[in-house]
MDAnalysis code that builds the backbone (N, CA, C; Angstrom):
import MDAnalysis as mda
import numpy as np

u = mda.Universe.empty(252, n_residues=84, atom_resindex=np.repeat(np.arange(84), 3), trajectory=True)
u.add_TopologyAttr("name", ["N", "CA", "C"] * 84)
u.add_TopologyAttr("resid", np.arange(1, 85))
u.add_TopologyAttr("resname", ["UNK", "UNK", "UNK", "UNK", "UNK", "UNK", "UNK", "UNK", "UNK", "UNK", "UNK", "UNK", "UNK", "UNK", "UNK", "UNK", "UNK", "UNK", "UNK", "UNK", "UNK", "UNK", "UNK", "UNK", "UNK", "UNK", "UNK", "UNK", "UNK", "UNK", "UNK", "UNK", "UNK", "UNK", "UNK", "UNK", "UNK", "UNK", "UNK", "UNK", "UNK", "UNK", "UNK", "UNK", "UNK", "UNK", "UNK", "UNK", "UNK", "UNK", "UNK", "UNK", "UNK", "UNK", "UNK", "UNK", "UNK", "UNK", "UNK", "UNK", "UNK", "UNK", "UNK", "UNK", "UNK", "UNK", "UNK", "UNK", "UNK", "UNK", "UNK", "UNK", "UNK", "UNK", "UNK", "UNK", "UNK", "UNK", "UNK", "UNK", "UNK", "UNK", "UNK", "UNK"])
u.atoms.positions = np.array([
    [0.847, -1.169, 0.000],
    [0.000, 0.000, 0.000],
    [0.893, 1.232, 0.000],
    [0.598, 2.133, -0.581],
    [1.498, 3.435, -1.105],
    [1.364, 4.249, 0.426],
    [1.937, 5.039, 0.596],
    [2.093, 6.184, 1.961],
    [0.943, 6.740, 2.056],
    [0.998, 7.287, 0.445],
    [-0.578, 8.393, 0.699],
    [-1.681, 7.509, 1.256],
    [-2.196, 6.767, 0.618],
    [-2.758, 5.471, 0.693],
    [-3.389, 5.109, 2.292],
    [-2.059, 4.849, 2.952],
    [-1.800, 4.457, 4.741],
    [-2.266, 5.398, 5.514],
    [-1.804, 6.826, 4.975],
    [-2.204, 8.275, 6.034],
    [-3.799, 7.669, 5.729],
    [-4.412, 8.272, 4.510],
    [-5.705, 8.094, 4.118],
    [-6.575, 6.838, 5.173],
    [-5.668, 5.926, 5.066],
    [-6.751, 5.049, 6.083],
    [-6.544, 5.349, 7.294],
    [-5.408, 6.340, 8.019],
    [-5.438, 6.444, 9.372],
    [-6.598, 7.037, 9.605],
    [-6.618, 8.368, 8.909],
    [-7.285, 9.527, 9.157],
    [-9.146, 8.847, 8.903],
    [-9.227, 7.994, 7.845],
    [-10.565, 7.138, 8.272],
    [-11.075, 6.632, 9.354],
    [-9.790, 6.295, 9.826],
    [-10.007, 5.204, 10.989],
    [-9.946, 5.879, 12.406],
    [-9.654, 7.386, 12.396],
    [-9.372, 8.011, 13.470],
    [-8.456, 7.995, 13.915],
    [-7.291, 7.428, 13.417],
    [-6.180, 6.803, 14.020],
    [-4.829, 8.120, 13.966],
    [-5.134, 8.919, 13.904],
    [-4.240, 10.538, 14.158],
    [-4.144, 11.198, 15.524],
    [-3.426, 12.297, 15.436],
    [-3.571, 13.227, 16.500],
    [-2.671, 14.189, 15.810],
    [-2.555, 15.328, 16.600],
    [-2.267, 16.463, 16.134],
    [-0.942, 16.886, 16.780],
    [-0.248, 17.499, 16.737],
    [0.855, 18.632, 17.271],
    [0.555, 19.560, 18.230],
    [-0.077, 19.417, 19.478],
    [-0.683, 20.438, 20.148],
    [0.539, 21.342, 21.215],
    [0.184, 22.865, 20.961],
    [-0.956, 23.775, 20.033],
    [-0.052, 24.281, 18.944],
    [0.528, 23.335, 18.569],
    [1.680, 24.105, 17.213],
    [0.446, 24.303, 15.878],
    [-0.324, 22.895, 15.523],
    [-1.046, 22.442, 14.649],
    [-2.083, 23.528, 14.763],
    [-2.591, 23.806, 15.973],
    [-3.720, 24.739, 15.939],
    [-3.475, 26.189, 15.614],
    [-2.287, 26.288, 16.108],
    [-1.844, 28.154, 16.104],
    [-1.207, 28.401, 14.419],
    [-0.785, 27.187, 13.770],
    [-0.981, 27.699, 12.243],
    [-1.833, 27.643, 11.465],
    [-2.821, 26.858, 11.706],
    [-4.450, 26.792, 11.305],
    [-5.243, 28.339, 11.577],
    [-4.660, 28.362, 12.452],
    [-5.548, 29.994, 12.920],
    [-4.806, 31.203, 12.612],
    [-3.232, 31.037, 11.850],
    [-2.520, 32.176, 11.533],
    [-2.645, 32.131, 10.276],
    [-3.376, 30.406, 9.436],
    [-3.317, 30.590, 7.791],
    [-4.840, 30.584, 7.539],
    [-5.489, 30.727, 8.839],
    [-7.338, 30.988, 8.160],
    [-7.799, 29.307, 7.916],
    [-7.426, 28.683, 8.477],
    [-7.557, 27.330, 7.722],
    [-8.734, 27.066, 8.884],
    [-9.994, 25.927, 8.159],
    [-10.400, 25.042, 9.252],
    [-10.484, 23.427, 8.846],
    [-10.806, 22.576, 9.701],
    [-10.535, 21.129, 9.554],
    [-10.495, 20.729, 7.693],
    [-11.714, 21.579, 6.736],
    [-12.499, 21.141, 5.800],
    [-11.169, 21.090, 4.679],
    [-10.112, 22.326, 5.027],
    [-9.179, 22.462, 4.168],
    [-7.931, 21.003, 4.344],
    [-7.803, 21.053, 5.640],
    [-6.785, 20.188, 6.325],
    [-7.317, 18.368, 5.761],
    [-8.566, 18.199, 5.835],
    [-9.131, 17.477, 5.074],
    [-9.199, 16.701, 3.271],
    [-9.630, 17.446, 2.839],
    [-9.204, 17.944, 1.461],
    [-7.684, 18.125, 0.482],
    [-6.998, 18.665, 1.532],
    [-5.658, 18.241, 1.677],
    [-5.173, 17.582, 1.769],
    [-5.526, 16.126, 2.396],
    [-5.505, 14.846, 2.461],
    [-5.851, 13.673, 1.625],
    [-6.976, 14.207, 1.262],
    [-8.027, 14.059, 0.267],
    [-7.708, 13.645, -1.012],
    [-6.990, 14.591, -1.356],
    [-7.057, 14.875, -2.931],
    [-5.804, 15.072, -3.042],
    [-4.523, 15.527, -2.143],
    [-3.442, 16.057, -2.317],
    [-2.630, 14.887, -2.797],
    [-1.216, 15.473, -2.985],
    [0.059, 14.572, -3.142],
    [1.201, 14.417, -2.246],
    [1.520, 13.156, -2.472],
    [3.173, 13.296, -1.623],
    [4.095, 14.068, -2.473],
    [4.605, 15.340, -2.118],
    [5.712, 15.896, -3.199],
    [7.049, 15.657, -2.607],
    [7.167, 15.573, -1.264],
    [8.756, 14.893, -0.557],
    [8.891, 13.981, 0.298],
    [9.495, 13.163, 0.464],
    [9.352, 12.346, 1.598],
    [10.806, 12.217, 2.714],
    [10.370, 12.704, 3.480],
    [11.723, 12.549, 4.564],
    [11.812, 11.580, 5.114],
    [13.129, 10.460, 4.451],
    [12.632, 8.987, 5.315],
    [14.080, 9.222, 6.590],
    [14.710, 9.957, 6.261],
    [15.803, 10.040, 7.234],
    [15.559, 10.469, 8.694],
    [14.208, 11.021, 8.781],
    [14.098, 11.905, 10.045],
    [13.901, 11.269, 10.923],
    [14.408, 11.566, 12.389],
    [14.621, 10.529, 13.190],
    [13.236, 9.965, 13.926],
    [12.439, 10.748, 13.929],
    [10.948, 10.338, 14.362],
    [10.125, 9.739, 13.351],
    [10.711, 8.942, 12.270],
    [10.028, 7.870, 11.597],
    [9.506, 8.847, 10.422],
    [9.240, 7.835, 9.599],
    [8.898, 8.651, 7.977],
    [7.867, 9.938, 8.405],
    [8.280, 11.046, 7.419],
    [7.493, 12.521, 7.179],
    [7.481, 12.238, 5.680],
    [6.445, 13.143, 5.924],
    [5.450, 13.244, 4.651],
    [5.023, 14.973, 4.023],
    [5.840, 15.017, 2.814],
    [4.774, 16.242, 2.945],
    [3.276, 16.122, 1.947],
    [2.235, 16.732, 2.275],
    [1.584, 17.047, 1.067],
    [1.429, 17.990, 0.751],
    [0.916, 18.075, -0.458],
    [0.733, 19.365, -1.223],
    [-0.502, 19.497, -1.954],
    [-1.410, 20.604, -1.707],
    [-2.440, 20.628, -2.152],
    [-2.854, 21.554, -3.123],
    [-2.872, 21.022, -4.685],
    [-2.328, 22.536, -5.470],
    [-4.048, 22.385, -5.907],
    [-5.035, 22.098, -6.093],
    [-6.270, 21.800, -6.439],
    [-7.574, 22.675, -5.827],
    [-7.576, 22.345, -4.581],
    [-8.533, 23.417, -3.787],
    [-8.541, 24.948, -3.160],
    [-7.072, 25.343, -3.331],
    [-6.772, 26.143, -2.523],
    [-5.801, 27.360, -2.983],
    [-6.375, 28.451, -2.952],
    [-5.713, 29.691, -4.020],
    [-4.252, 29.741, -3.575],
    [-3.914, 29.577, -2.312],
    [-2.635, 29.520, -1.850],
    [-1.906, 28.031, -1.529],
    [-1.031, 27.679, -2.009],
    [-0.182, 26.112, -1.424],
    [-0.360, 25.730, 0.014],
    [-1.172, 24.831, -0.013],
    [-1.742, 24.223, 1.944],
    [-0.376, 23.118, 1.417],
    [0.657, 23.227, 2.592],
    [1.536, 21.873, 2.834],
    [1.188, 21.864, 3.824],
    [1.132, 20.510, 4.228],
    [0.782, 19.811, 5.264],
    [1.715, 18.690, 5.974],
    [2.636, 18.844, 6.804],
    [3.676, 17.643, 7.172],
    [2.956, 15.934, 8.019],
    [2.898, 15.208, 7.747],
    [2.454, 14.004, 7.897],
    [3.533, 12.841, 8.540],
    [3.501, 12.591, 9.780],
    [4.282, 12.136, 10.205],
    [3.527, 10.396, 11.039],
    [3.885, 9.619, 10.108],
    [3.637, 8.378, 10.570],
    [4.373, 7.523, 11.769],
    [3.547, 7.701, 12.962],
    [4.631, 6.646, 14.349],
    [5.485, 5.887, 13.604],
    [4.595, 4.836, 13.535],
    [5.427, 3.645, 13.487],
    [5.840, 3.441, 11.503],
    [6.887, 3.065, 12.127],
    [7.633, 3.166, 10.890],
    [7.820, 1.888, 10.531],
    [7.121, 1.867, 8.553],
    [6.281, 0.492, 8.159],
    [7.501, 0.957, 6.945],
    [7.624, -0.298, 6.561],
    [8.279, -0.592, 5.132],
    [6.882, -0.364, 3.859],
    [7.836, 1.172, 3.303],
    [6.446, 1.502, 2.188],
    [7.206, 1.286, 0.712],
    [8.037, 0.692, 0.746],
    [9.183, 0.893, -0.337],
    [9.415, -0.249, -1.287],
])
């Protein structure tokens, strides 16, 4: 199963959490609410992948489709699964 793929079923499954209050205080400095952060997920792409970082694969996405300005979004999966 591809990365994007894996986030996609976390975020089905409830299986996330957030950065608290880092996650919230740039949501509220870029106007954003859940629907964008969503959508972003949604529909977006993996454009980099940081497999080196020491807290297990990052993800970015990129959401060039819904949104007049570039929503990246960093995606950081715990446990670190062989996606390769």
């Amino acid at each position: 199963m591809s990365i994007i793929h894996k986030i996609r079923e976390k975020i089905a499954r409830q299986e996330y959490e957030f950065t608290i209050p880092h996650f919230f205080e740039e949501m509220a400095n870029d106007n954003l609410v859940f629907a964008d952060i969503e959508m972003a997920i949604a529909h977006g792409r993996i454009r980099r992948k940081f497999t080196r970082d020491p807290r297990g694969i990052v993800t970015r996405l990129l959401d060039l489709q819904q949104m007049e300005e570039k929503l990246q979004l960093f995606v950081g999966l715990k446990v670190q699964e062989n996606y390769y």
